[in-house]
Structures are given as structure tokens and as C-alpha cells.
C-alpha positions in Angstrom: -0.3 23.2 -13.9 1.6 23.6 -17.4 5.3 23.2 -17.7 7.1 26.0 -18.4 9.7 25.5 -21.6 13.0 25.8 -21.2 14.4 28.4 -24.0 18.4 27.7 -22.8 18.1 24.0 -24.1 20.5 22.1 -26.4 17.1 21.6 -29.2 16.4 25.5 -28.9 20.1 26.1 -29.4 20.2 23.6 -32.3 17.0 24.9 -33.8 18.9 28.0 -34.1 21.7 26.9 -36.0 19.5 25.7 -38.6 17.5 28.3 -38.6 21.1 30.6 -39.1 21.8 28.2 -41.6 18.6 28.7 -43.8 18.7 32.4 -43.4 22.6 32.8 -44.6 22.7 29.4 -46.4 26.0 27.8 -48.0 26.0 29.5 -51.8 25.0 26.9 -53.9 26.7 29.5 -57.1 30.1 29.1 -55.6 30.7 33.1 -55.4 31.5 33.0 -50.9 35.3 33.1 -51.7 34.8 36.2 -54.3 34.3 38.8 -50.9 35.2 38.8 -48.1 32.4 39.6 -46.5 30.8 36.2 -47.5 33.5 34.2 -45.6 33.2 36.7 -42.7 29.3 35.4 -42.9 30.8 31.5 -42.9 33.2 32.2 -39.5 30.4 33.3 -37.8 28.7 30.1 -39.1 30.8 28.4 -37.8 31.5 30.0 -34.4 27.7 29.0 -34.0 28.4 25.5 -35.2 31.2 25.3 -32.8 28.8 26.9 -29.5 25.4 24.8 -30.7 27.4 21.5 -31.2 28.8 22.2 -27.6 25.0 22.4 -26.6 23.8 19.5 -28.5 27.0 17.2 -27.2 25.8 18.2 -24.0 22.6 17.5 -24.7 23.0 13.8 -25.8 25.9 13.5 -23.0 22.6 14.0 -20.6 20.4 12.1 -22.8 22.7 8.8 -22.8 22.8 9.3 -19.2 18.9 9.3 -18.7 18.8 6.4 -21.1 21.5 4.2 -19.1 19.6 5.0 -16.6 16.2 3.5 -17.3 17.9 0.6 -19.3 19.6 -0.1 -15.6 15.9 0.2 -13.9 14.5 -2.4 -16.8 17.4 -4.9 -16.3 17.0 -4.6 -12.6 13.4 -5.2 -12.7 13.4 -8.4 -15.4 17.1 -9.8 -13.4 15.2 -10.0 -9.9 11.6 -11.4 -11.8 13.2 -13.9 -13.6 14.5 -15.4 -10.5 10.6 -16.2 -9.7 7.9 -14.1 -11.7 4.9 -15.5 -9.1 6.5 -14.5 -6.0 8.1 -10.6 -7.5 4.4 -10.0 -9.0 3.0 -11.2 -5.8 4.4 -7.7 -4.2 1.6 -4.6 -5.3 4.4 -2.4 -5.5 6.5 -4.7 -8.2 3.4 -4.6 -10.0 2.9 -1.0 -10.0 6.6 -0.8 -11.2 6.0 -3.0 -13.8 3.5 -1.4 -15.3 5.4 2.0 -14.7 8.3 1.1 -16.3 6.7 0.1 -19.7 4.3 3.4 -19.6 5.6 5.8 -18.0 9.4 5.2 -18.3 9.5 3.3 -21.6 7.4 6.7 -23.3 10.0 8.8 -21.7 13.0 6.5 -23.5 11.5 6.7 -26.8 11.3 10.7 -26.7 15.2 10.3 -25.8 15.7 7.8 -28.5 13.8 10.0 -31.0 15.6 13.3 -30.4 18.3 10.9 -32.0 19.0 9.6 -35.0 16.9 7.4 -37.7 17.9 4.5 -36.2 16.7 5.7 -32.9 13.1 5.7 -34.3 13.8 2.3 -35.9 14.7 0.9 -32.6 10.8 2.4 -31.1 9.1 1.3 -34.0 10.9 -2.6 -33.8 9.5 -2.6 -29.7 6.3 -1.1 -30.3 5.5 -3.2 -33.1 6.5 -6.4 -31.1 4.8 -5.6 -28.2 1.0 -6.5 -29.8 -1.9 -5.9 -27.6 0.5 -7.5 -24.4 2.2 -3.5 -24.3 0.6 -2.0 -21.3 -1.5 1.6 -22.2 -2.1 5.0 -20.1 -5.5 3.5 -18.6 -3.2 0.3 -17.1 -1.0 2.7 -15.7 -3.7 4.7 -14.1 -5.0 1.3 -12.4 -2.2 0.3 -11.2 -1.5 3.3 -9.7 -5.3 3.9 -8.5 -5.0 0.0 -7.2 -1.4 1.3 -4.9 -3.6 4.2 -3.5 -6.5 1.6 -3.0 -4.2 -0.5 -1.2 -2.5 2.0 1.0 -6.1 3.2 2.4 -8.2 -0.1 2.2 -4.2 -2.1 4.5 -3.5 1.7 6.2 -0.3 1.1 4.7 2.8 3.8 5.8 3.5 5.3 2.6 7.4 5.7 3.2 7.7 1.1 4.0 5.4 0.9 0.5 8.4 2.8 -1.4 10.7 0.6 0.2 8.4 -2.3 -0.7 7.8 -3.2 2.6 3.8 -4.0 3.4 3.4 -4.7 7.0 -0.4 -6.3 6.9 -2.2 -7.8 10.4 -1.9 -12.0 10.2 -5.1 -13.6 9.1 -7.5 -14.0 12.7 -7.3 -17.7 14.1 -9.2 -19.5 15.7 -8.2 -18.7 19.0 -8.0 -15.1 18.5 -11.6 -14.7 16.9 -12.7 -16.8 20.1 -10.9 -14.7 22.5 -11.7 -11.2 20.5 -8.2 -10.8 19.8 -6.4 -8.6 17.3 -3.7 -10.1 15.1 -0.1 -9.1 15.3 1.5 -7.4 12.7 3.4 -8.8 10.1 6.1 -8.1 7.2 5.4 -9.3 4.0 7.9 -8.3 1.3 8.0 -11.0 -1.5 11.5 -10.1 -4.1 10.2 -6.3 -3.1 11.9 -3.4 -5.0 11.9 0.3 -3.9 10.3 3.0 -5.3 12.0 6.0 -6.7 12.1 9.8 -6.3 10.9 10.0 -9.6 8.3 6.8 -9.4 7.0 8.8 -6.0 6.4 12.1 -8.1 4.7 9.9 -11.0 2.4 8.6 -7.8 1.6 12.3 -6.5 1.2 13.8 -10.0 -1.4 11.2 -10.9 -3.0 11.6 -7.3 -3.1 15.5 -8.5 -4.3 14.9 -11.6 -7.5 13.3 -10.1 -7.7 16.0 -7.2 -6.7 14.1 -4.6 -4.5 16.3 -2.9 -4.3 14.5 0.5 -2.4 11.2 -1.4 -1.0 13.9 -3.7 0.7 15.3 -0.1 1.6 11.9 1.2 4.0 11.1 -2.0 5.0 13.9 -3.0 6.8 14.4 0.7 8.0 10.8 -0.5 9.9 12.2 -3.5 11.1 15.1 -1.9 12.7 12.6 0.8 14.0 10.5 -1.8 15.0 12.8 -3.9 17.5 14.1 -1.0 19.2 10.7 -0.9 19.6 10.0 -4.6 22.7 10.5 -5.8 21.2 10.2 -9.8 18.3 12.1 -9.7 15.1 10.8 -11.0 12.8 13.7 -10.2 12.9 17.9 -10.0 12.5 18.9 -7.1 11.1 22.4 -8.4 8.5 19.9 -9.7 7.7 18.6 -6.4 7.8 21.5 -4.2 5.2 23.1 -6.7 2.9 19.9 -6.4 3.0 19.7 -2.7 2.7 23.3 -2.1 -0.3 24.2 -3.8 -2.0 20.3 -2.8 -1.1 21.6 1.3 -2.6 24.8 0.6 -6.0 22.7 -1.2 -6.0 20.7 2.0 -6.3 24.1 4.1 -2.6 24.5 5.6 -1.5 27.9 4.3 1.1 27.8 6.6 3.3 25.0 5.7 2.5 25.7 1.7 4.4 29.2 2.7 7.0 27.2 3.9 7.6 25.2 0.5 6.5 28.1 -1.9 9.4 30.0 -0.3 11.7 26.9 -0.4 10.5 26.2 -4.3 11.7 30.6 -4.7 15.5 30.0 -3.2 15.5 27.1 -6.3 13.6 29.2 -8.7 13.9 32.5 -7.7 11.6 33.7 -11.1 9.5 31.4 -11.0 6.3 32.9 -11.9 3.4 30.7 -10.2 5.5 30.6 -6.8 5.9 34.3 -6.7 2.3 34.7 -6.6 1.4 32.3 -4.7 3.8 33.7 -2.2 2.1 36.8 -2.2 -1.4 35.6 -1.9 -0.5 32.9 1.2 1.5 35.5 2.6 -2.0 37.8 2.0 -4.2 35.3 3.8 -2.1 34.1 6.9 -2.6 37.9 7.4 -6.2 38.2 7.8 -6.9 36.8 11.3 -5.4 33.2 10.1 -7.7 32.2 7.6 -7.4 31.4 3.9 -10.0 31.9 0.3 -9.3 30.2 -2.2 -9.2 32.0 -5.9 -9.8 31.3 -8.7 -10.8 28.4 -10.2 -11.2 26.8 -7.0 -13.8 29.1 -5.6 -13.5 31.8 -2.8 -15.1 29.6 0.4 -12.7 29.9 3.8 -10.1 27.0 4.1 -9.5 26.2 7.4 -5.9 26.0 8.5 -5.0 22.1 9.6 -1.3 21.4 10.5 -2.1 18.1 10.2 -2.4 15.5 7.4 -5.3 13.1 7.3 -7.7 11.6 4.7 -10.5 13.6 6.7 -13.0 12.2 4.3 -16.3 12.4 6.9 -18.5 10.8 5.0 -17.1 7.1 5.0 -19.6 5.5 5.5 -20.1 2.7 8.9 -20.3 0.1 6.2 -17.1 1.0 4.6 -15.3 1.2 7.8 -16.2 -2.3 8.8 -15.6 -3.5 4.9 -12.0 -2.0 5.5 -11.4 -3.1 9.1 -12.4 -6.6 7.9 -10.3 -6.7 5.2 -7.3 -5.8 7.9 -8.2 -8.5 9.9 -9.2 -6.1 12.6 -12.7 -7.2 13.6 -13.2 -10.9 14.4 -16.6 -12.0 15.4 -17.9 -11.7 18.4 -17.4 -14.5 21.1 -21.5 -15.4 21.4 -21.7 -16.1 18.0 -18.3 -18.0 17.6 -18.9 -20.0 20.1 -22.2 -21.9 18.7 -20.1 -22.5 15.2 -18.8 -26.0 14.4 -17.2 -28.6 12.1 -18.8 -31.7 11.1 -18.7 -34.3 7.7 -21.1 -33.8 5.2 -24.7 -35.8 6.0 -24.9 -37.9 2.7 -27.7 -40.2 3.4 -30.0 -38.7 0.7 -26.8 -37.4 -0.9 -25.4 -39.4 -4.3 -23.2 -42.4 -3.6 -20.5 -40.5 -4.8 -20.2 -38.0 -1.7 -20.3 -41.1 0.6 -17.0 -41.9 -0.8 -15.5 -38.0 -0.7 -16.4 -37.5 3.0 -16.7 -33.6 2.7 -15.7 -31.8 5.9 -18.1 -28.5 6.3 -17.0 -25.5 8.1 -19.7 -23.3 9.9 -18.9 -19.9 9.0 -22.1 -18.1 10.5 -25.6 -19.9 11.6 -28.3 -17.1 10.2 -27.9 -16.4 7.5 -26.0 -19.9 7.3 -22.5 -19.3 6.0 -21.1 -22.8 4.9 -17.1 -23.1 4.2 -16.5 -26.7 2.4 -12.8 -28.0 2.2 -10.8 -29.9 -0.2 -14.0 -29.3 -2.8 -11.2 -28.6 -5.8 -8.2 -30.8 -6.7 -4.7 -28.9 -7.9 -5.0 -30.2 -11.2 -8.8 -29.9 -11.7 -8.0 -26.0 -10.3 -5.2 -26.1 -13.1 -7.4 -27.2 -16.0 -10.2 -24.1 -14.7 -8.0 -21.9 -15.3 -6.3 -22.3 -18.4 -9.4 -22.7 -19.5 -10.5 -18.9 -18.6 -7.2 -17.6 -19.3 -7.6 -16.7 -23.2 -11.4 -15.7 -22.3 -10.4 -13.2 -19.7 -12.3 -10.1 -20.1 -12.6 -7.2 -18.0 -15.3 -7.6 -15.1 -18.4 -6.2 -15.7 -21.4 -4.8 -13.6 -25.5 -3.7 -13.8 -25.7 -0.1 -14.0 -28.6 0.1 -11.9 -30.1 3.1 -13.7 -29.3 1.8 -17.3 -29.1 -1.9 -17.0 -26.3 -2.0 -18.9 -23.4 -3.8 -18.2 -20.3 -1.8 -18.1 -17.0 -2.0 -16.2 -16.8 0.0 -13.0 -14.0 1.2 -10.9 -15.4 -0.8 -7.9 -15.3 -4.1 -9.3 -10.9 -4.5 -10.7 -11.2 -7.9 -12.1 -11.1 -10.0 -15.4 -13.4 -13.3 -15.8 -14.7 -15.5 -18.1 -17.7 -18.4 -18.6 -17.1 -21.9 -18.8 -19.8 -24.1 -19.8 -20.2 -28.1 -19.2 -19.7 -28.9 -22.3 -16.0 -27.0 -22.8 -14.5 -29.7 -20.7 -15.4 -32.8 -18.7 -13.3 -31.1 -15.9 -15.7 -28.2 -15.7 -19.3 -30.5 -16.5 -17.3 -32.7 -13.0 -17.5 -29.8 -10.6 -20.8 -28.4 -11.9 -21.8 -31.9 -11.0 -20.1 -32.0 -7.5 -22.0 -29.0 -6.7 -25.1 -29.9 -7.8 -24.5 -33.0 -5.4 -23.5 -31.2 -2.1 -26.3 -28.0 -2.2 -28.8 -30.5 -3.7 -29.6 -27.4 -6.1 -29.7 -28.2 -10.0 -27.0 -26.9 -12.3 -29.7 -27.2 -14.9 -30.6 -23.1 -14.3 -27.6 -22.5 -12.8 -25.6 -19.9 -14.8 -21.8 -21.0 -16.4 -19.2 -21.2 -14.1 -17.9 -17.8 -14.2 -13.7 -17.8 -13.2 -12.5 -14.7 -12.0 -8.7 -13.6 -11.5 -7.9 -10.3 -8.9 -5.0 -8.6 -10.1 -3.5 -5.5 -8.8 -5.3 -4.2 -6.0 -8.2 -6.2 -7.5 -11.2 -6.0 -5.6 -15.6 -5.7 -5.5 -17.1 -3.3 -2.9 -19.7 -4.1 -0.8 -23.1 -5.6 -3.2 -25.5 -8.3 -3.0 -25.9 -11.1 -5.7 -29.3 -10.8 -6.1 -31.1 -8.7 -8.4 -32.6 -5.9 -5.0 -36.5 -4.8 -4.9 -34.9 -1.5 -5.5 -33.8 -2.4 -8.9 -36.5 -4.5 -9.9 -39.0 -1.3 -8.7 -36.4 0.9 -11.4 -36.3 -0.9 -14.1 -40.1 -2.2 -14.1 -38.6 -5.6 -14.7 -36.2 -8.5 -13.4 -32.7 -7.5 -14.4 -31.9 -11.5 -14.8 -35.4 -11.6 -16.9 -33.4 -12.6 -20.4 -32.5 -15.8 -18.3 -35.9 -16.6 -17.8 -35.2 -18.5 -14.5 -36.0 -16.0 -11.7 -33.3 -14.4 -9.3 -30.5 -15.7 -8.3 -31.2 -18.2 -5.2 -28.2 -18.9 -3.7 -24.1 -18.5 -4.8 -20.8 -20.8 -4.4 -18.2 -19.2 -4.2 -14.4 -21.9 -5.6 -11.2 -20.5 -4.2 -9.0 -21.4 -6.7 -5.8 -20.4 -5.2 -4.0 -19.3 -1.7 -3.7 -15.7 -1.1 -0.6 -14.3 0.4 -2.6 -11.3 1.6 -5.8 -9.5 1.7 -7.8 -10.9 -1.1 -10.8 -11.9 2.0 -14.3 -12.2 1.1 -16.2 -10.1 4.1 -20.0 -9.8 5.2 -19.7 -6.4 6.5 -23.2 -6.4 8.4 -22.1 -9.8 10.2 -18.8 -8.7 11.4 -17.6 -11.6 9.2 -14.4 -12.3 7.0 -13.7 -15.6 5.0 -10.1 -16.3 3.9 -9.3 -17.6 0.4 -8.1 -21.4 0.9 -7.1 -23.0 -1.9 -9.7 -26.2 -2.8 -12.3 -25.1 -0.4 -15.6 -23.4 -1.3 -18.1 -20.9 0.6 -21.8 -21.2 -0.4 -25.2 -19.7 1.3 -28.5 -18.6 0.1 -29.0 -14.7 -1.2 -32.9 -15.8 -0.8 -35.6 -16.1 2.0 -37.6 -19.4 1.6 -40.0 -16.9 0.6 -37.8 -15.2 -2.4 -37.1 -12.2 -0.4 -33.6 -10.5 -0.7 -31.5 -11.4 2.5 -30.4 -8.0 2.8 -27.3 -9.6 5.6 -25.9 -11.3 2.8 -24.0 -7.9 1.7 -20.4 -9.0 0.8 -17.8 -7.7 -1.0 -13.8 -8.9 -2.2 -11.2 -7.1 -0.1 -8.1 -5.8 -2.7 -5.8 -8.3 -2.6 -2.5 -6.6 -1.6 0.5 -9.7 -2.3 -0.2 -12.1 -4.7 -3.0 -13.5 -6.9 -6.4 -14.3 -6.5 -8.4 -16.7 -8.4 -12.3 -17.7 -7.2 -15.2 -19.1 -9.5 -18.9 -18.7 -8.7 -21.9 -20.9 -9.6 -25.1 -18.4 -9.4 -28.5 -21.1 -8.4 -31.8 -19.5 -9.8 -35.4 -19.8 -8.7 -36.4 -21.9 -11.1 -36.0 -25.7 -11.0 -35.6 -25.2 -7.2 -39.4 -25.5 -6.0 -39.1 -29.2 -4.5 -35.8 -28.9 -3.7 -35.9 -25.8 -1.4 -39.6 -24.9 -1.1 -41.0 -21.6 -0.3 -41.6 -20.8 3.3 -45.1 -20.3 4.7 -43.8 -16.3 6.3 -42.0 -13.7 5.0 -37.9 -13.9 5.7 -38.3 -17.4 6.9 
């Protein structure tokens, strides 16, 4: 979809006054006074001096206006974060606007500033070059706006209360409920929440568009057109949107209702040259017995007509669905097997002296495979000291490519980590210790503590720890081979902080969800006695949707482990 350019502006009307200019020119001999013709030229100069500056006052008149404008949106923002930056990040949708405001919007103010004057470009140049390598790029943009789309499917989030800021998210499962096969109530949860604009909602579709997804290209772009109704300073152009959402309802197969807006986008634009077409062809279609081709560059296959709008994507899989429902909070587990979990204190009889004096309280989670939840593992300030030690080593997550064995960042695992080692501080060599005491595994060919942080939307789909047979079979080798200390055995999983929402860490194949509690720790075995995969211990990170998440793992490995988990005699033992 190009934009067309607008001829009538104040820049083409200024362009031609220079252009005038050059062409006539002010006599540098001094001879326009000798005729009369000559200051005949210089009146019409300056009748068009007179008619362009008109154009170009205008023009900055507007351009002032746009810039007050998005100066009022960035005080806004920074006067409500100041007030408490944890809880107004906390919200996805203050994220998203965040990052917005200083891609999006800010690139939009420094075209305004630079159709100005020279110290218009000095005031650009002064932000960009303070900003450093903090200023946020195109590709943060796009994840923060992929992570509100994640979001709004993952939470089945009503896209008009996310604008608003509103995210209404099921409470997390208690005891009770999972006992009783309950579902939890509904909740709001709206932490310093800001709204969304016309103009952000169009930013939202466009990129959704972009990407050709029309149905979340349909769902906000019928949010900016609503908006835009209401706004009394207009943010978007609603030309602009009717376009979008026309041509994204006819993609999703209703002819019908992109009739309706083409015909509505004519009575703004009556020339406008895409819609008049377009008219044509859906009114060309709905003719013939209902049914729709598209043309083009889009094919020629038969589009059915749907009145309705739905992600219709059939081939979710069953293991997304549950992934999804668990991260809602919808499925609990199911009363047979809740009913034969318990709590109980740590056995530490051949446990070192030092756990006798902790008195670690142990949560069953699930019996087989056996799911462990251990509270109070982590103290506040030992937590603390974790992660400022990560924090200048964050780097972007990475994952196996299972056909390369590369590592490289994937769209499936948002998150940033980093490796601590023993040795960086006696904080981190205290916990490797502590875990080495309560699994009875050594740390010895353990890998570093890796600390991860979840930010927007941050999330990893469904995948096992363990390096599969599959892979192994692929590669002709053990993808943790370099380590030299087998696959990995078993995983503890830190939670180093609360989660206001989402955020759980689910085992869709068990029907199973565990809820990020700050100081506890979740641990089980990826292995069979007999170094088998357990294929139930699938799990993945649901997105966190309001506030921040912070875990760290310790991956066990094979080796070292022979006396103090031996092999089983038969196979999945």
C-alpha cells in the first residue's frame, strides 16, 4: 500500500517559490529598476512570496501543533512513570507506549523539527547523540508490538479494555479450586495504566498488516476508527484506516462489509484511486452467486464470505491450546491426581548439617514425573545481589537451531540472560552450594547459573531441556558434546521475583501450571534412570502480561551423577 503524495502542501508550495525564484532571480547587475517589465517580474514575485509564505505559516502553524502534541504525550508518559517506574512498566500496554513513543513518535518529531530550521536539526542531533545504545530501534518496536499481539491471543484479551489499559486476566488457581475443578474468577489488573490512541491503534494494525495478519490488523484498526470518532485532536487519518481495514476484511473473506468501508473511505476521498477500484471489483464479486477471487498478487482461489471476525487459525495445535489455557489459569489438575499431592519438610538425615538447620518445606507439584516446588530456597538480598550481577551481562536469549546447531535468537523464546559462575561472587558459589545440598546432584558438571529476565510479553514455547533422540539422530552427535558431560539430567528452575500476572511455567501434557513465587524453586528430572528423554517433561514460560519476571536455572549433566542417581535396570524407569 504506498502513500499517495500530497501536491497541495505547504513544502510543494514553498519548493515553488524557490524554484520561481531561481528561474527569474533578483538581478545581481542592478538593471530591474531600468524597465518596467523587470519590476512587473518582482510584483509577481512577490504576490507568490505573499501566497507561499501563507502556505508555509500554515504549514508550521500545523507542525507546532503536531509537535505540542507529542511533547504533551512524552510529559504525560515520564509525569505518571516517575510516580513509580516498577508498577507503570508493570502494565504491557505502558511498555508498548514506551517503546512507541521513542520509535515511532519521536522519528515523526524529528521530521517536524527538521522541516525547520538549523537549529531544529541541532536539537535531533543533541537527543540522538545522548541517547547511546539505551535509544530504542525499529526491531524493539516491532517486539513490543509483536509481544501486545502475543498477549492479546496467548490472555484472550478484549482489544478495546487493552487500549484503555485495562487487562482483565483469570486469578491464579488455589488450592481449593484446583481440588474442586474450579475456574478462577476474573480479575482487573491495571497498574498506573495509560490509554492507547487513535493514532497508537493504527501504528498496531499497520504493523499487524505489514506482517499479513489481517485478522489483528481488523481488530485495531476498528479500534482507531472508534477512537478516532472521539478525539477531539486527531492522531490518525481515517482515510488511512478505512483503507487498512477494508482491504484486511476483504483478505479475511468478507466482501460484504469491505463494500461497506470502501464506499465509506469514497464519501472522504471521493478520487481516491485504490478505493475506486476496489469498489468495482467487490461490487463485481458479491455479484457472482456471493462469492469472491482474489487478484492479483494475492492469487485467484475463492474466499469464502464470513460476517464474522475470528482468529480461525485451524491448525493450533492440542498442545498449544492447553499451553494457552494453562497460562489463563483455565485448566487446573484434575481432582485424582490433586488429591495424592502433599507438603512435608525436607528429609535431611543423609543431607549436610547445614539443611538440618534451614528446614526446607517441599511442595508436591506432580508425583510421575515428580514435580518438586521448594520454598523460601532464595533470600531478598541474595536474589538482589543475582541480579545485578546479570544485569550488565544481559544478552538476548538464545536457542539450538535443530537443523544447524547454531545458536540464534528465535521469536519463541523473548528473553535476555546471562551466566554467573562460582567464582564471580560468594553469593552465587552459596546457592550453587545450596543446590547441590538439597538434589544431592554435584554442581561440579552442572552448567553456570544462567539468570534470565522476561520483559515485554516475554515468553519460551513449549520445549524440553534435554538434548531429544530426534536431534541427536540429526546432527550425528550430542548437541551438549562440547561440554563433554552427557545430557542434561535434571533442571532447577529460582524464581527470582513475584509476578503480577501470567509469567507461569506450564507442563502442557500434565495439565499442570507452576506460579512464579518469589524465593521458592521448582526442580525434576528431564531423564529416565535409564538416560531416556521423559518426553512429559515438555514445558514452556507463559508471556508474562503485568510486570517482570526474573528465574535462574541450574542444568545437572550425566556425568558425575552415576552413584548418586544410578541407572535403572528397564527402560523409562
Amino acid at each position: 500500500m504506498k502513500v499517495s503524495i500530497l501536491y497541495g502542501s505547504w513544502p510543494f508550495q514553498f519548493t515553488k517559490l524557490l524554484l520561481f525564484v531561481s528561474i527569474f532571480g533578483f538581478n545581481v547587475n542592478g538593471e530591474v529598476f531600468t524597465a518596467l517589465v523587470d519590476l512587473e517580474k518582482l510584483l509577481e514575485i512577490e504576490r507568490l512570496i505573499v501566497s507561499s509564505l501563507d502556505y508555509y505559516l500554515i504549514g508550521e502553524e500545523r507542525r507546532l501543533r503536531q509537535l505540542q502534541n507529542i511533547r504533551e504525550k512524552f510529559a504525560s508518559i515520564e509525569s505518571i512513570a516517575s510516580q513509580d517506574v516498577h508498577s507503570y512498566l508493570a502494565n504491557p500496554v505502558n511498555a508498548f507506549l514506551l517503546v512507541k513513543t521513542l520509535t515511532s513518535d519521536w522519528k515523526h518529531a524529528e521530521a517536524l523539527i527538521e522541516k525547520s530550521y538549523e537549529i531544529g536539526k541541532q536539537s535531533v542531533s543533541r537527543v540522538q547523540n545522548s541517547s547511546g545504545e539505551t535509544f530504542p530501534s525499529t526491531e524493539d518496536f516491532n517486539g513490543a508490538a509483536d509481544a501486545l499481539l502475543r498477549l492479546q491471543d496467548t490472555y484472550k484479551l478484549d482489544t478495546s479494555s487493552l487500549a484503555r489499559g485495562e487487562i482483565r486476566i483469570a486469578q491464579q488457581p488455589s488450592y481449593t479450586q484446583q481440588f474442586n475443578n474450579e475456574n478462577s474468577p476474573a480479575t482487573l489488573v491495571s497498574p498506573k495504566k495509560m490509554e492507547l490512541s487513535a493514532g497508537d491503534c493504527f501504528e498496531l494494525g499497520r504493523y499487524s498488516y505489514v506482517n499479513g495478519d489481517h485478522y489483528h490488523t481488523i481488530l485495531w484498526m476498528q479500534e482507531a476508527a472508534d477512537r478516532w470518532e472521539d478525539e477531539v485532536v486527531k492522531t490518525a487519518d481515517k482515510a488511512e484506516i478505512l483503507e487498512y481495514l477494508a482491504f484486511s476484511t476483504f483478505r479475511r473473506g468478507n466482501v460484504r462489509h469491505a463494500l461497506k468501508l470502501t464506499t465509506e473511505l469514497l464519501k472522504l476521498v471521493p478520487n481516491h484511486p485504490r478505493a475506486i477500484g476496489n469498489k468495482i471489483y467487490y461490487e463485481e464479486s458479491l455479484g457472482k452467486n456471493g462469492k469472491a477471487k482474489l487478484r492479483g498478487d494475492v492469487g485467484d482461489d475463492d474466499v469464502p464470505i464470513d460476517e464474522n471476525i475470528s482468529a480461525g487459525d485451524s491448525s493450533t495445535s492440542i498442545e498449544r491450546q492447553s499451553y494457552e489455557a494453562l497460562c489463563r489459569g483455565e485448566t487446573v489438575l484434575p481432582p485424582r491426581i490433586a488429591k495424592t499431592l502433599t507438603c512435608f519438610y525436607l528429609n535431611t538425615t543423609n543431607k549436610h548439617p547445614y539443611l538440618r538447620l534451614m528446614r526446607v518445606k517441599v511442595e508436591q507439584a506432580y508425583n510421575k514425573p515428580a514435580i518438586l516446588i521448594y520454598h523460601g530456597i532464595m533470600s531478598d538480598n541474595e536474589i538482589e545481589t543475582v541480579k545485578q550481577l546479570a544485569l550488565p551481562r544481559l544478552k538476548r536469549a538464545t536457542v539450538q537451531n535443530h537443523k544447524t546447531g547454531q545458536l540464534e535468537a528465535a521469536n519463541y523464546r523473548i528473553s535476555k540472560s546471562a551466566w554467573l559462575k562460582g567464582s564471580d561472587h560468594e553469593v552465587v558459589d552459596r546457592v550453587n552450594q545450596r543446590i547441590e545440598d538439597i538434589t544431592g546432584l554435584t554442581v561440579d558438571t552442572a552448567e553456570e547459573l544462567q539468570v534470565v529476565n522476561y520483559g515485554i510479553g516475554g515468553h519460551y514455547e513449549p520445549h524440553f531441556d534435554f538434548a531429544t533422540q530426534r536431534e541427536m539422530d540429526y546432527h550425528k552427535a550430542d548437541p551438549f558434546a562440547s561440554l563433554g558431560t552427557g545430557n542434561r539430567i535434571s533442571t532447577w528452575l529460582n524464581y527470582m521475583s513475584n509476578v503480577e500476572a501470567g509469567g507461569a511455567t506450564v507442563f502442557p501434557q500434565l495439565e499442570l501450571a507452576l506460579w512464579p513465587e518469589k524465593g521458592s524453586a521448582a526442580f525434576w528430572y528431564n531423564l529416565h534412570p535409564s538416560g531416556d528423554g521423559d518426553l512429559l517433561t515438555r514445558h514452556a514460560a507463559c508471556p508474562v502480561l503485568v510486570g517482570s519476571k526474573w528465574v535462574s536455572n541450574k542444568w545437572f549433566h550425566e556425568r558425575g551423577q552415576e552413584f548418586r542417581r544410578p541407572c535403572g535396570l528397564k527402560r523409562n524407569d
